[in-house]
N, C-alpha and C positions, 0 to 999 in steps of 0.2 A: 504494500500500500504506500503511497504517496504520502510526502510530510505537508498537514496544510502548511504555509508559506502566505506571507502576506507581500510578497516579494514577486511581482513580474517581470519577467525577463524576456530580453529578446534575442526568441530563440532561431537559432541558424543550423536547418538541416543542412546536413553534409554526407553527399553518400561515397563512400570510397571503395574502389574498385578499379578491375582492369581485366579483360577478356582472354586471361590466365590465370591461369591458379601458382601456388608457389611463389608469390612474388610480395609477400611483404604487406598484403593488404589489410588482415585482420590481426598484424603483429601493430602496424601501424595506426589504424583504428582505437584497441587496449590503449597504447602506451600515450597518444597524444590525446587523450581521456583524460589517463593517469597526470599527466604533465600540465594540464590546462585545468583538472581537479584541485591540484598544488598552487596554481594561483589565486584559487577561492571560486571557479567557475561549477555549477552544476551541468554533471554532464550523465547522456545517456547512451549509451552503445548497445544498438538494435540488430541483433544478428538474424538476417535473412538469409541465410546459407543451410541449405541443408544438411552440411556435413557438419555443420551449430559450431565451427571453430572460435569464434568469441566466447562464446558457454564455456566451452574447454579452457580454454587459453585462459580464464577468470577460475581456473576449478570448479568450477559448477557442473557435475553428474550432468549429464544430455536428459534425462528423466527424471529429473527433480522437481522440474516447476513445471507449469502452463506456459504458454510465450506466443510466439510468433504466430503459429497455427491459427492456436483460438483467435487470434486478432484478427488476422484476414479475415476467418469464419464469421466473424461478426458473434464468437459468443462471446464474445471475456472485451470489458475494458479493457486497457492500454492499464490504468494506473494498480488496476485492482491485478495483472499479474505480473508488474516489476518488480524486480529481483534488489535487494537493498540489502546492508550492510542489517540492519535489522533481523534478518532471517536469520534462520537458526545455523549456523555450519560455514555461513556466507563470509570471506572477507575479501571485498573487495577496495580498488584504490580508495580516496580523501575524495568526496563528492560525485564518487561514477556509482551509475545503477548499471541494470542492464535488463534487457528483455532478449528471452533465452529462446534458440530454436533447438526441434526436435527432429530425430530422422522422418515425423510424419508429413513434412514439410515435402519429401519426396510425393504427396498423393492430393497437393492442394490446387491443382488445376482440374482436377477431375470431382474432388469434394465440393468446390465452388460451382460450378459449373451441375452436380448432381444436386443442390442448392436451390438452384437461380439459372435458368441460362439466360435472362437477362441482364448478369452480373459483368462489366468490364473488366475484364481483371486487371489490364494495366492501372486501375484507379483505387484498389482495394486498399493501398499505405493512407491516399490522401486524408480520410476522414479520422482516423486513428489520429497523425499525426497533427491535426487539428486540434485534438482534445488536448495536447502536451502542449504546447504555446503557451509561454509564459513561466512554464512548470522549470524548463532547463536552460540554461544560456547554451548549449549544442546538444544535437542531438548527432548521430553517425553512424550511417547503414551498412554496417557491413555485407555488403553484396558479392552473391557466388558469383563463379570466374565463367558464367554463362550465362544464355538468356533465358535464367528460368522467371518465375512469374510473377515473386519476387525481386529480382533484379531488376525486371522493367519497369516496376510500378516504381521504384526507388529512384530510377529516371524521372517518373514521370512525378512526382512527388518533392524530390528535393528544389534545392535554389543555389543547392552550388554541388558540386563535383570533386572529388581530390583525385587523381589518376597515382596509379605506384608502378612501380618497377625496379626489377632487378637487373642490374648490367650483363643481361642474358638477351643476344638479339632477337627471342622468340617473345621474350616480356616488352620488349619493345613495338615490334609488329603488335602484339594485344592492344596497345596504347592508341595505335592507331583503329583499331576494331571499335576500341568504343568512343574514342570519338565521332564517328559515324554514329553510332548509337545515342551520344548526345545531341547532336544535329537531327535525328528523327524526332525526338523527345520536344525540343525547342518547337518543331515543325508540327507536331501533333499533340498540342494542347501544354506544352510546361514550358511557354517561351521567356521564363523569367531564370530558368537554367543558365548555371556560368560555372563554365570549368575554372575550379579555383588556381590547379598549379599540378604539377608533376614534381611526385616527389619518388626520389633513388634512394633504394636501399639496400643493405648488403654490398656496400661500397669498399671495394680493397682496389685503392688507388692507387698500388704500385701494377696492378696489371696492364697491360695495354688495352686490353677489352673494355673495362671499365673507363678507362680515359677516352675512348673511342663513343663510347653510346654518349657517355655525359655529353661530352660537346655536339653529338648528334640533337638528345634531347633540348640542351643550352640554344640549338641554331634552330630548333624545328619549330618548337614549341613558343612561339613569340606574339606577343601583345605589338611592339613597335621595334625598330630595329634599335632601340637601347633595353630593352626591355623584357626579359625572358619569362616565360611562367612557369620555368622548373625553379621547385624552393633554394636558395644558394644553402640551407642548412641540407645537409644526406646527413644517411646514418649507416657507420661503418658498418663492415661484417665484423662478428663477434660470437664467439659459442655461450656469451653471456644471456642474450636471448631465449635460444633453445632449453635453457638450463633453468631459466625463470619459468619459461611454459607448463617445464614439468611439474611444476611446485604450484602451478595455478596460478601463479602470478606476472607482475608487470615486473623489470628489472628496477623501476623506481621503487618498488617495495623491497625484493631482493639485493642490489648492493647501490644506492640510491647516489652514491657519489661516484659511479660507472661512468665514464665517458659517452657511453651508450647515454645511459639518463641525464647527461647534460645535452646531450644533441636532442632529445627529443623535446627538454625544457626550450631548444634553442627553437626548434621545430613553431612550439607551441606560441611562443609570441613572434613567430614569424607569419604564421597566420594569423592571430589576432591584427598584426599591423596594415594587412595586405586586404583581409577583410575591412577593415575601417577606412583605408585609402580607396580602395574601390567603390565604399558606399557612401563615401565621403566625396569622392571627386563625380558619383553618378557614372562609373563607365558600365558600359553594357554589352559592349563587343569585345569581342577577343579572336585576333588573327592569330591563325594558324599555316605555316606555311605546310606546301604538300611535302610528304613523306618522302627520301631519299627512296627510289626504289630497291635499290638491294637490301639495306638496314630493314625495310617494310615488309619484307617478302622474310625477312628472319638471315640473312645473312652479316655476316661481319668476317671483317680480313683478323 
């Protein structure tokens, strides 16, 4: 359950993703939670992935709570099955909840649809996510690495975008997958969508590979020719991560003075800053130049 609050906020969906898997999206999701929870933000991490990797990656048993399912389904409020520091067993970061999915999440286009078949299903996040306004200063959707039905609605629902990748030329071509996907989204009812930034992670910058995609991403991905929308904060590779996962936690809880968790603190008020300049200056476009064809197609020398 939800804490009353006489406190509204304004809150900024953020859906994060990229049309692969493996590449840093729901490590990055936790932790910049964790890190923007540390500066006194409420925040809530919505895991729409079937495979419930936020659930996990928080310690949270895939079967413990109600979540995502019911929500879509339209039986469960939003407030009445987030997952809080409050539960019994729960410890999650300083300010993050979360709303948890289950493997049943694999059978929710055909339970909606046996439902309603006059149900949209690209539209099923909007109204949920209605009711939390106010409730969180972010909220952030962890989206699977495909177009499941979940995914799309996450398009079509949020108001901004974060892309990830790993300095792997196949997570790169993904980046360009769902940009496409955003560009439908804008086109078919959510034209207040804006890709916030591309953010790299798993960054071991003595490789050449990694130096190679960064400045591909740093050239491709551009607002104006001084101006990139890859975050200049990455987050190294580090077996620190994988190691906090096991534990159910964020590395900010685990060894909080980690290098790791200063990048992701760095992370954190780099999108605060980026978000207030952009809705401070009113920009509403964002140029993207076209994709290097080999890099796109997943190649790299």
């Amino acid at each position: 359950m939800l804490d009353e609050s006489p406190i509204v906020r304004a809150t900024h969906v953020i859906a994060v993703g990229n049309q692969k898997g493996g590449v840093g999206k729901t490590t990055t999701c936790c932790h910049l939670a964790a890190a923007l929870g540390e500066l006194g933000r409420r925040c809530l991490v919505w895991d729409l992935d079937m495979n419930h990797g936020a659930t996990r990656h928080f310690g949270i048993p895939p079967e413990t709570f109600l979540g995502t399912f019911e929500v879509l389904m339209g039986e469960e409020m939003p407030a009445d099955v987030i997952v809080t520091n409050d539960d019994e067993g729960v410890e999650l970061p300083l300010n993050v909840d979360l709303l948890s999915a289950r493997r049943n999440l694999e059978k929710i286009d055909h339970a909606l649809l046996t439902k309603s078949k006059f149900i949209f299903l690209q539209d099923v996040l909007i109204k949920p996510l209605r009711s939390l306004e106010g409730e969180y200063d972010y909220i952030f959707l962890d989206t699977a690495p495909n177009a499941t039905t979940p995914t799309v609605a996450a398009y079509k629902a949020a108001k901004w975008f974060l892309l990830t990748a790993m300095p792997d030329p196949f997570a790169i071509a993904g980046l360009t997958d769902a940009l496409h996907d955003i560009e439908d989204a804008q086109n078919n009812g959510n034209d207040e969508l804006r890709l916030l930034g591309v953010l790299l992670a798993g960054v071991d910058k003595r490789t050449r590979l990694a130096n190679t995609l960064t400045s591909y991403v740093e050239e491709t991905f551009t607002i104006d020719p001084t101006r990139s929308l890859k975050f200049e904060t990455t987050i190294s590779r580090s077996t620190v991560v994988p190691q906090a996962q096991k534990l159910g936690k964020t590395v900010l809880q685990t060894d909080p003075s980690h290098k790791i968790a200063e990048q992701y603190r760095a992370l954190a008020r780099e999108l605060e800053a980026r978000i207030a300049r952009i809705e401070g200056k009113g920009e509403t476009e964002e140029a993207v130049q076209e994709p290097a064809q080999g890099v796109a197609d997943g190649q790299a020398s």
